[in-house]
C-alpha positions in Angstrom: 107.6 -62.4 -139.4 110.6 -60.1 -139.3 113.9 -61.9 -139.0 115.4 -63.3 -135.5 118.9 -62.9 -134.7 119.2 -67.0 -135.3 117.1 -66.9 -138.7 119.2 -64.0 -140.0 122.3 -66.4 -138.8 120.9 -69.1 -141.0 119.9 -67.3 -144.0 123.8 -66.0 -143.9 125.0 -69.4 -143.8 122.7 -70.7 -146.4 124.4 -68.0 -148.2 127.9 -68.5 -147.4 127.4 -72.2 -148.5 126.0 -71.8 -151.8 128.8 -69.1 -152.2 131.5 -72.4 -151.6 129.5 -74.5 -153.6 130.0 -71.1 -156.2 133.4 -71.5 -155.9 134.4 -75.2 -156.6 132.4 -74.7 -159.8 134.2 -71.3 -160.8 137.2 -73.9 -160.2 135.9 -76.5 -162.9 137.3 -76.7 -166.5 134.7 -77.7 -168.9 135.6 -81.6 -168.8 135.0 -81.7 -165.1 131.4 -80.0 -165.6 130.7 -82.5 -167.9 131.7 -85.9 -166.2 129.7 -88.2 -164.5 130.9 -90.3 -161.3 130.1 -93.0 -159.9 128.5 -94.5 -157.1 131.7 -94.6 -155.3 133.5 -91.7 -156.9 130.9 -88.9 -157.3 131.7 -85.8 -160.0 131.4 -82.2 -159.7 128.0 -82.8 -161.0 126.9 -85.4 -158.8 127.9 -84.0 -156.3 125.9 -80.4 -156.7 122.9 -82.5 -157.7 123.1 -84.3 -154.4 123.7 -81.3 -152.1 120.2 -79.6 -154.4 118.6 -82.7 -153.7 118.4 -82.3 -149.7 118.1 -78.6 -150.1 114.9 -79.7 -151.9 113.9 -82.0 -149.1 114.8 -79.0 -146.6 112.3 -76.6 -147.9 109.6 -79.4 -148.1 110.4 -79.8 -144.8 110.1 -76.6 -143.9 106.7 -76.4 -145.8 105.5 -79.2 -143.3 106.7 -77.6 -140.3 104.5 -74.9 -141.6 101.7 -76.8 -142.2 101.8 -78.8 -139.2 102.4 -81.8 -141.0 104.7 -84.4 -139.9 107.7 -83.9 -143.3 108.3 -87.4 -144.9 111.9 -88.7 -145.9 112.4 -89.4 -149.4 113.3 -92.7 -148.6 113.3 -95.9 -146.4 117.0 -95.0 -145.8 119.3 -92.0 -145.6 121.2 -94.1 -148.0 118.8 -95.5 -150.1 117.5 -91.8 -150.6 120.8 -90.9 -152.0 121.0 -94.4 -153.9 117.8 -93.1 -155.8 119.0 -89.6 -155.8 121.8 -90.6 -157.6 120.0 -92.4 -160.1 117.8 -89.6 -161.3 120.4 -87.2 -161.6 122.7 -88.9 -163.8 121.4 -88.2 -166.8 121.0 -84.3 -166.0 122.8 -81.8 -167.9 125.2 -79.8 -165.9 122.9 -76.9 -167.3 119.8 -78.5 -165.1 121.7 -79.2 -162.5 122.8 -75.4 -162.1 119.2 -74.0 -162.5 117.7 -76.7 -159.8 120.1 -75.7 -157.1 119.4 -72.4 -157.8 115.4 -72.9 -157.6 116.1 -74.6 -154.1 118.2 -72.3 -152.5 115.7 -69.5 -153.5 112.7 -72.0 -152.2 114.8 -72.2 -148.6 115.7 -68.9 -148.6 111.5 -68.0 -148.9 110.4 -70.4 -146.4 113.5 -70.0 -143.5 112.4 -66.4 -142.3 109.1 -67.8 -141.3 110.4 -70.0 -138.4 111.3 -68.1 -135.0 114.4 -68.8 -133.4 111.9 -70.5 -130.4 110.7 -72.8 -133.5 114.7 -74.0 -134.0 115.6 -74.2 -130.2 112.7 -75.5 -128.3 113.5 -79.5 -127.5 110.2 -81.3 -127.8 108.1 -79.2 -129.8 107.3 -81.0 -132.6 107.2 -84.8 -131.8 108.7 -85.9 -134.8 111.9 -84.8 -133.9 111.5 -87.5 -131.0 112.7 -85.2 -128.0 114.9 -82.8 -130.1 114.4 -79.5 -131.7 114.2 -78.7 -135.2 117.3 -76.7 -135.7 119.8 -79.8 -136.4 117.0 -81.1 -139.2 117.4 -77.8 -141.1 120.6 -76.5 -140.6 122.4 -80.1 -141.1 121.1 -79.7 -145.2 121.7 -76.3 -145.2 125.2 -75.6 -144.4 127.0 -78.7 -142.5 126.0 -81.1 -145.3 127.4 -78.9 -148.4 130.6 -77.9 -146.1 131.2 -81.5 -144.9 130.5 -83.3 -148.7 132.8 -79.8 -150.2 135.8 -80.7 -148.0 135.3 -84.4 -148.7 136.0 -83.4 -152.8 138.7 -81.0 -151.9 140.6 -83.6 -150.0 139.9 -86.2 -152.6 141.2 -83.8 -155.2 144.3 -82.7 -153.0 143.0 -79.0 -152.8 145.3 -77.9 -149.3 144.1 -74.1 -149.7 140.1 -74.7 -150.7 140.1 -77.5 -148.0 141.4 -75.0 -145.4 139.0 -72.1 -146.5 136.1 -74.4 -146.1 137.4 -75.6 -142.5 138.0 -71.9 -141.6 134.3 -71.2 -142.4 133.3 -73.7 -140.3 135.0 -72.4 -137.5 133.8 -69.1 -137.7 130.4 -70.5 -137.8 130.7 -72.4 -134.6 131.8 -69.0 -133.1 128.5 -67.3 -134.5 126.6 -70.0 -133.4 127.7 -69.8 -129.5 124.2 -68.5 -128.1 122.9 -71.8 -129.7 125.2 -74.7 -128.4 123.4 -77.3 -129.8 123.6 -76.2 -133.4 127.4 -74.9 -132.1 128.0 -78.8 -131.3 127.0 -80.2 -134.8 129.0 -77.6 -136.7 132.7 -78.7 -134.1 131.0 -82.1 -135.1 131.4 -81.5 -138.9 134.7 -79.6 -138.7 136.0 -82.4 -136.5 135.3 -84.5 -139.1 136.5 -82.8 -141.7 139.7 -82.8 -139.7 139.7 -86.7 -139.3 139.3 -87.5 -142.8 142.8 -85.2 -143.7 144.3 -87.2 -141.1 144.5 -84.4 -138.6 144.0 -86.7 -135.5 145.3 -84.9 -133.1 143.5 -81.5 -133.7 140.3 -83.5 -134.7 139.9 -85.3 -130.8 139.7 -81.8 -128.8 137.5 -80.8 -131.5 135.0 -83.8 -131.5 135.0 -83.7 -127.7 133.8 -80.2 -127.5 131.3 -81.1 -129.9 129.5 -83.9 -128.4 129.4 -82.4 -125.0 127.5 -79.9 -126.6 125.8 -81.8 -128.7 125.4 -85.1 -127.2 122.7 -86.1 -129.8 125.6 -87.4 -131.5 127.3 -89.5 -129.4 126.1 -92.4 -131.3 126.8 -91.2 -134.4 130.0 -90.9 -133.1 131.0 -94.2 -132.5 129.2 -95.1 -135.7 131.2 -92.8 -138.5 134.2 -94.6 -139.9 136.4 -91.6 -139.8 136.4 -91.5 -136.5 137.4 -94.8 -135.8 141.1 -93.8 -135.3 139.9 -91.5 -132.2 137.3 -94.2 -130.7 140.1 -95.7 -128.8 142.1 -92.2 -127.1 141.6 -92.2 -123.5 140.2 -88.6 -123.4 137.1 -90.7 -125.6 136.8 -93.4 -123.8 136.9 -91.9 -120.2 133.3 -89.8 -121.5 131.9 -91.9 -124.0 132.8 -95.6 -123.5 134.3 -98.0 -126.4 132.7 -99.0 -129.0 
């Protein structure tokens, strides 16, 4: 199936986000490519292992949606997914690490061009997705999970410049994503979040608001996510989306 405009899209931002994750690691010194984390406090490693992880899961899914199967988390729980996750990577070398994000990023990049853009955007079509179409399931692991979990580390770490590159790209990629508002809505979600957690309130709100009007899918998660919490209360909020 040759590439639609959408799949070509995706397959650049699977691209660009590997090329980010790329770049924290060119950023490591050997000590930091060596440590583990905690549970709390993940590592450079941790954390690549846990963005390969749900690339993984994203090209079984895709293998499902190919199939016709219905793809199975790989866990109870979001959390309890990445509880295990976390577990079985902690004794990985930073070596194994490197070569299984590689393998799944090659795996997605296989499988992606298969879909039709129709396969992303039609609401409804497969009935897993409970009402919603399929694009959110696969982009969310492909680029707004890396980008959201890469400007978490860079504000942890104090990074002003690498933060700002990452909330640059997503930006951009809520521009290239206009013809699609839905997926356009998740990625304002995820820069609007990125925002909030820097304490950037007041650009974060107008941000958030555009996002959930296009994406009202996540309205709920909205007034679920601690980081907005400071926001919940603004009148321009509550006047659309209620208090909590």
């Amino acid at each position: 199936m040759p590439s639609t405009r959408l799949i070509t899209t995706l397959l650049a931002l699977l691209d660009r986000a590997r090329t980010a994750e790329r770049s924290l690691i060119a950023g490591l010194n050997d000590a930091e490519r060596g440590a583990t984390g905690t549970v709390e406090r993940w590592s450079a490693k941790d954390l690549i292992a846990h963005l390969t992880n749900w690339q993984t899961y994203l090209a079984s899914l895709l293998s499902a949606v190919m199939s016709g199967a219905t793809p199975e988390m790989p866990g109870p729980t979001i959390n309890e997914a990445n509880a295990r996750f976390f577990a079985e990577n902690q004794a990985k070398s930073w070596e194994t690490v490197l070569v299984e994000s590689e393998q799944a990023i090659a795996r997605v990049s296989g499988l992606l061009p298969q879909l039709s853009d129709e396969d992303l955007t039609t609401r409804g079509r497969y009935s897993w997705r409970r009402g919603g179409s399929l694009g959110p399931a696969v982009v969310r692991p492909l680029y707004w999970h890396p980008m959201l979990h890469l400007a978490e580390f860079y504000t942890q770490r104090g990074e002003a410049a690498a933060l700002e590159t990452v909330r640059q790209d997503l930006a951009q990629t809520a521009d290239e994503l206009a013809p699609a508002p839905e997926l356009r809505g998740n990625t304002l979600y995820t820069l609007a979040n990125s925002c909030a957690a820097g304490g950037r309130l007041a650009e974060a709100l107008p941000v958030l608001l555009e996002a959930l009007s296009l994406a009202p899918d996540m309205v709920p998660w909205s007034k679920r996510e601690p980081v907005f919490a400071p926001l919940r209360p603004d009148p321009a909020y509550t006047a659309l989306y209620g208090a909590d």
